[in-house]
Z-matrix of the N, CA and C atoms (Angstrom, degrees):
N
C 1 1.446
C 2 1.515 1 109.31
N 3 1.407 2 112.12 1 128.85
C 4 1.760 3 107.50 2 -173.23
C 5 2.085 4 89.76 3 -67.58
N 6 1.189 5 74.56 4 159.28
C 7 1.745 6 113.29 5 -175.52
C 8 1.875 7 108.89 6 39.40
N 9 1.762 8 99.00 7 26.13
C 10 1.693 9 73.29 8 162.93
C 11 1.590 10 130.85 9 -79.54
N 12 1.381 11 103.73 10 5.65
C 13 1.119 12 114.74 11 -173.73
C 14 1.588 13 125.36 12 90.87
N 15 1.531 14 116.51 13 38.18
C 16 1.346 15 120.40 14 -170.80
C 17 1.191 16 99.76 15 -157.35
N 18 1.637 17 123.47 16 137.61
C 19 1.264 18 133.20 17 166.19
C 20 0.916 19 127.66 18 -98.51
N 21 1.560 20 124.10 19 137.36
C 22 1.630 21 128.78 20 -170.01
C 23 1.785 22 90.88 21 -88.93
N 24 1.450 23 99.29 22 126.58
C 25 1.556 24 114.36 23 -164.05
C 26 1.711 25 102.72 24 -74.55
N 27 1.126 26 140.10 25 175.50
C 28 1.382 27 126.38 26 -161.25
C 29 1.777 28 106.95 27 -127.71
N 30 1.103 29 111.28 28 143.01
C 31 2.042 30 87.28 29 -168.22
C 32 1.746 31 98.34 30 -70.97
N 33 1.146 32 112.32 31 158.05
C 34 1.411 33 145.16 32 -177.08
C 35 1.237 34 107.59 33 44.58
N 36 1.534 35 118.76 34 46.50
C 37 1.087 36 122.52 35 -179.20
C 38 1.674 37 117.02 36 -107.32
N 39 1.143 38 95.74 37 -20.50
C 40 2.026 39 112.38 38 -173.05
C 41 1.711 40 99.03 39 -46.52
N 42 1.505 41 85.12 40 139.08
C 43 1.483 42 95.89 41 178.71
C 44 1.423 43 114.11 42 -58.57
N 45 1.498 44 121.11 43 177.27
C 46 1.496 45 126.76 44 -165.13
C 47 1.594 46 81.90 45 -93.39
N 48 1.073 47 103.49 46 126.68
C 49 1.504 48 143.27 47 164.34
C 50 2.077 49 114.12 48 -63.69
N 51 0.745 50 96.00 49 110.08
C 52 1.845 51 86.60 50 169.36
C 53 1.755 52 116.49 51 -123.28
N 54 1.156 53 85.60 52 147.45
C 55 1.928 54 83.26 53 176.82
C 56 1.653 55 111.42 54 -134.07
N 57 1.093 56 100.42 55 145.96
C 58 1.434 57 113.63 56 179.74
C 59 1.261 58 115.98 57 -68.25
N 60 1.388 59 133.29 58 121.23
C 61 1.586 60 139.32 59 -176.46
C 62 1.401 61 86.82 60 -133.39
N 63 1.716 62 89.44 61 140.30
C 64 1.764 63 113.39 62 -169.04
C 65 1.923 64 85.00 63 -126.13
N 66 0.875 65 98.95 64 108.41
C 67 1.905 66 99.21 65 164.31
C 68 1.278 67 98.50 66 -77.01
N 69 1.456 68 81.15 67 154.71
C 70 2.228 69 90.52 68 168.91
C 71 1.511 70 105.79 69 -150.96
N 72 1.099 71 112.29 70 111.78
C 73 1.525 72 120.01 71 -179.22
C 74 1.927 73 97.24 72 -71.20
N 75 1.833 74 80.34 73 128.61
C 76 1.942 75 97.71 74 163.61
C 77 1.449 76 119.86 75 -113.50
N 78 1.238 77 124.04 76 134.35
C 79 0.977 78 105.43 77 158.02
C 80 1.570 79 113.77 78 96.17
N 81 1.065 80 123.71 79 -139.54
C 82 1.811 81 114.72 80 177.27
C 83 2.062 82 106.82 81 -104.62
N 84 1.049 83 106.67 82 27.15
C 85 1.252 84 124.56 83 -164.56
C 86 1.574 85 93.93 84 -76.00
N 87 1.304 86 123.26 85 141.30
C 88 1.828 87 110.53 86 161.47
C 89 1.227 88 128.35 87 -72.64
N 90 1.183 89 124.91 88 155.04
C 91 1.458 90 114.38 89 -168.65
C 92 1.690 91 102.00 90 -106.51
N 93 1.536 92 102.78 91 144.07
C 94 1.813 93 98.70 92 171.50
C 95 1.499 94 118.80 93 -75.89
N 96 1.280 95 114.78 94 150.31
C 97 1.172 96 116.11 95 151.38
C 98 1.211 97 119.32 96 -12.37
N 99 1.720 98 99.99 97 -92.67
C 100 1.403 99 138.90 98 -170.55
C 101 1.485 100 100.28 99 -91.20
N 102 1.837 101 130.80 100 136.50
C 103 0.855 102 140.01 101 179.72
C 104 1.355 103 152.39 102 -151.25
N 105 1.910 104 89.62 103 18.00
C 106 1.117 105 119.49 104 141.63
C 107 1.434 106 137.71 105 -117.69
N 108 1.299 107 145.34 106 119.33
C 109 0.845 108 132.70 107 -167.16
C 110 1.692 109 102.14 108 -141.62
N 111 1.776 110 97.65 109 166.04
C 112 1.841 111 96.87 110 -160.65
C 113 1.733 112 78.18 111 -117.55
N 114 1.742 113 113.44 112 131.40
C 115 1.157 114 150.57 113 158.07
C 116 1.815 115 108.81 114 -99.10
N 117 1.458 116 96.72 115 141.28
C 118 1.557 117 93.01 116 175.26
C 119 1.275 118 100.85 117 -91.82
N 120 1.578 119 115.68 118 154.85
C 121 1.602 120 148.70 119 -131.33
C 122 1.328 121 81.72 120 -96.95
N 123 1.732 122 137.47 121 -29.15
C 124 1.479 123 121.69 122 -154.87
C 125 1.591 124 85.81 123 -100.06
N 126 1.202 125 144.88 124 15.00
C 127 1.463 126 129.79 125 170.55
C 128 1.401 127 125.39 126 -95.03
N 129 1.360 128 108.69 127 138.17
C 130 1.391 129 113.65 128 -153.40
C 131 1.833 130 103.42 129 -78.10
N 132 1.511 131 118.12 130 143.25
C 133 1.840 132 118.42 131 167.92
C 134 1.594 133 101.13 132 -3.47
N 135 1.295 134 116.96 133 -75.77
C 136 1.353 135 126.54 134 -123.98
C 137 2.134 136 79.22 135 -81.29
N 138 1.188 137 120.40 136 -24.17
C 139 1.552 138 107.04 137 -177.77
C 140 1.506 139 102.15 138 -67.36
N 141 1.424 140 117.11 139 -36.79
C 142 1.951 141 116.84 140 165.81
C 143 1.168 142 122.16 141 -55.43
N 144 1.559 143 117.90 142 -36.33
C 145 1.473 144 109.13 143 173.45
C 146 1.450 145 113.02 144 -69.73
N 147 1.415 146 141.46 145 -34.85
C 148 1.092 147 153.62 146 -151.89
C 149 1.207 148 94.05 147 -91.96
N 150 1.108 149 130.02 148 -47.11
C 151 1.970 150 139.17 149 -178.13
C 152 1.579 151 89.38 150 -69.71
N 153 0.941 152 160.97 151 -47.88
C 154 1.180 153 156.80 152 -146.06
C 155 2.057 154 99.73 153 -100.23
N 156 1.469 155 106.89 154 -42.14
C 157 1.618 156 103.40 155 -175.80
C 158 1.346 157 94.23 156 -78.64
N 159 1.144 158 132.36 157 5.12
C 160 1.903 159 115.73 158 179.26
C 161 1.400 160 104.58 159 -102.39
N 162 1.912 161 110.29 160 -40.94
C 163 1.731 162 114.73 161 169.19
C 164 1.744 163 103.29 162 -35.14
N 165 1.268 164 115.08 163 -63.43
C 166 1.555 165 132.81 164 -140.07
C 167 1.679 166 100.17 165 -85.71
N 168 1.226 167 105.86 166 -13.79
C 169 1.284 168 96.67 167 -147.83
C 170 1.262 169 149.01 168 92.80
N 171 0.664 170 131.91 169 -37.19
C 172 1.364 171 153.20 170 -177.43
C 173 1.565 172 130.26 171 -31.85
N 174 1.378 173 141.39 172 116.86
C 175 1.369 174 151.35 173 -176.92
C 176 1.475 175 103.41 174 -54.15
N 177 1.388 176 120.46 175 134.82
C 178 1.628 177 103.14 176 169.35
C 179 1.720 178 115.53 177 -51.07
N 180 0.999 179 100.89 178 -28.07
C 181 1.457 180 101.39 179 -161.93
C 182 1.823 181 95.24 180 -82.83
N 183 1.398 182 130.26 181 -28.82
C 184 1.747 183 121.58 182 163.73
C 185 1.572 184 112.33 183 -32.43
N 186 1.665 185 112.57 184 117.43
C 187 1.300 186 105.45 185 168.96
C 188 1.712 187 104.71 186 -55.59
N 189 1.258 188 112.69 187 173.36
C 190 1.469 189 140.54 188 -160.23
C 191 1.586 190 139.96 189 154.61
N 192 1.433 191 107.77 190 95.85
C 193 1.435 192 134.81 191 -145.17
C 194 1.587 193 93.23 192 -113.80
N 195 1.598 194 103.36 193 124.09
C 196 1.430 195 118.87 194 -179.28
C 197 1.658 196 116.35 195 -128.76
N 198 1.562 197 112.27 196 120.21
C 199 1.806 198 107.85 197 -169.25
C 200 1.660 199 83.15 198 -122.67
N 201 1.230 200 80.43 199 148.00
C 202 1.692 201 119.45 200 160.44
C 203 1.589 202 106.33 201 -77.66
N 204 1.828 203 108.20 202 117.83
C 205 1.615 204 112.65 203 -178.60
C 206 1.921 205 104.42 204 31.06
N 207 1.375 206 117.97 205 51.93
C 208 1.448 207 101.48 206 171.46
C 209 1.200 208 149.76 207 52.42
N 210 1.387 209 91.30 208 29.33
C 211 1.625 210 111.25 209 -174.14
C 212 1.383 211 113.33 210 -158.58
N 213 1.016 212 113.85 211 -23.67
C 214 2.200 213 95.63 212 162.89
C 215 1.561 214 104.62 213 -143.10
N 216 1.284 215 115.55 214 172.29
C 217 1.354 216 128.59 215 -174.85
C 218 1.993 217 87.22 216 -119.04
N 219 1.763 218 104.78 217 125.30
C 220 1.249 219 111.05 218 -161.35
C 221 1.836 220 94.81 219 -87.07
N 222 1.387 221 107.84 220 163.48
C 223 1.923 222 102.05 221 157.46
C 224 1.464 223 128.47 222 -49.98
N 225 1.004 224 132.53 223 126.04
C 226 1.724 225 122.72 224 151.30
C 227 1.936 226 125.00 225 2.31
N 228 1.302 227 105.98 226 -82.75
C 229 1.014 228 107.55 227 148.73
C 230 1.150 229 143.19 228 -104.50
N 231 1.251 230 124.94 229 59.62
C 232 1.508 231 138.66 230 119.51
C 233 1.739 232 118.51 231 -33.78
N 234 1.313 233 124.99 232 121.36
C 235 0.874 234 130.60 233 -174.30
C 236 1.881 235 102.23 234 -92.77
N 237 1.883 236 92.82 235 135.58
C 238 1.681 237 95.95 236 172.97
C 239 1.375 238 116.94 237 -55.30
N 240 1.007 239 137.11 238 -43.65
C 241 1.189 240 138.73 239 -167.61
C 242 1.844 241 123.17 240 -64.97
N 243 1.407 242 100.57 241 -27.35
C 244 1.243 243 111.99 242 175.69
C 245 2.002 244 107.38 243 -97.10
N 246 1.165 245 106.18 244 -5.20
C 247 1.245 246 106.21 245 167.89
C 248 1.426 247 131.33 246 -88.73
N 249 2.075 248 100.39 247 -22.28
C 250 1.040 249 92.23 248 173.63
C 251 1.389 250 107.25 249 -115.84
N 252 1.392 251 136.39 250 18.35
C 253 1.536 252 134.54 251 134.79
C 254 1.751 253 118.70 252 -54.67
N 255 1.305 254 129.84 253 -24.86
C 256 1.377 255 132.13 254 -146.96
C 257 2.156 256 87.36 255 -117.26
N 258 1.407 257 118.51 256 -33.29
C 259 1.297 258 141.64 257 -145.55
C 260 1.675 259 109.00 258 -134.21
N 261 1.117 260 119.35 259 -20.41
C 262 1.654 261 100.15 260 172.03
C 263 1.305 262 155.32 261 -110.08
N 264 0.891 263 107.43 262 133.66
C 265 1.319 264 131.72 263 -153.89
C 266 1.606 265 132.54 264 -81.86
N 267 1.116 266 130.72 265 90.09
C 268 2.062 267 132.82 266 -147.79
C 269 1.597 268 88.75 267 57.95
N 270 1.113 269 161.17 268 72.10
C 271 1.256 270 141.29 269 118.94
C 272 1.616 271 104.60 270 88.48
N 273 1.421 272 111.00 271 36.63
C 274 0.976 273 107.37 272 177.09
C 275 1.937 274 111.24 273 -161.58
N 276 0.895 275 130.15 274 128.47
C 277 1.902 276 121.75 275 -178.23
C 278 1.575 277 113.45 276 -73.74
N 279 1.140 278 126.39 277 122.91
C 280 1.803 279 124.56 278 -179.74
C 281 1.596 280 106.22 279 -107.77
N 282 1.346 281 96.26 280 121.22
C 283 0.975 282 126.54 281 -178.39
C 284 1.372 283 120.03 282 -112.88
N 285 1.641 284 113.06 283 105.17
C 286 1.361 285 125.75 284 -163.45
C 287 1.501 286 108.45 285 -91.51
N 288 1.408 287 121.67 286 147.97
C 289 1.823 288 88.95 287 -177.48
C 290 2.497 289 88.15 288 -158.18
N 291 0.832 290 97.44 289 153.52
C 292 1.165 291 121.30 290 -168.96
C 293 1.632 292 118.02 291 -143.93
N 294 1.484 293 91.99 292 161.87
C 295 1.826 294 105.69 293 172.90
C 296 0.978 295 127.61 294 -103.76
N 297 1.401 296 116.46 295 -12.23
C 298 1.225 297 146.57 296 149.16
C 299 1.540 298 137.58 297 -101.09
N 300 1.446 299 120.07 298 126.93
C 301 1.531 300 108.86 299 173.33
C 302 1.579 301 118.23 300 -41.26
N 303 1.043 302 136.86 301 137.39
C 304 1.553 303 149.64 302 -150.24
C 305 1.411 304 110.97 303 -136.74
N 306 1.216 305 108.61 304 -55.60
C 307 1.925 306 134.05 305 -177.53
C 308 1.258 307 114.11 306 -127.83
N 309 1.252 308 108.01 307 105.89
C 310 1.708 309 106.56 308 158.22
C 311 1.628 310 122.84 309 27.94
């Protein structure tokens, strides 16, 4: 209804989305500094692994193993946003990550 005071939202218009990712070093892995940080929700797995090998350092070629809450290693493109609707945990996605395989 004009001027009830509400806007019909527009498709692909929703604001950029961010979500809270908590890394957690396992294992002999280094630990960050800083270890939470907000990624937007529309970026696919493999943009977390890559955000995570630039924190650390890391050579593409450094092994580097990343689980969801400590129990699976997600697809490439897997989208964040559906990982942390299906996966999160206090309002935030945990992201476990290692140099070594750890979990399955």
């Amino acid at each position: 209804m004009p001027g009830s005071g509400t806007q019909t939202p527009i498709a692909g218009a929703e604001p950029a989305q961010k979500v809270v990712v908590r890394f957690i070093a396992t294992g002999s892995a280094p630990i960050l500094k800083q270890t939470y940080f907000k990624i937007s929700a529309s970026n696919r797995f493999d943009r977390v692994v890559k955000f995570l090998r630039d924190q650390l350092k890391c050579r593409p070629t450094d092994p580097l193993f990343l689980y969801v809450n400590s129990a699976f290693s997600p697809s490439a493109d897997e989208l964040v946003s559906n990982l942390f609707k299906c996966f999160g945990t206090n309002g935030q996605l945990i992201i476990n990550y290692a140099t070594t395989a750890v979990w399955g």
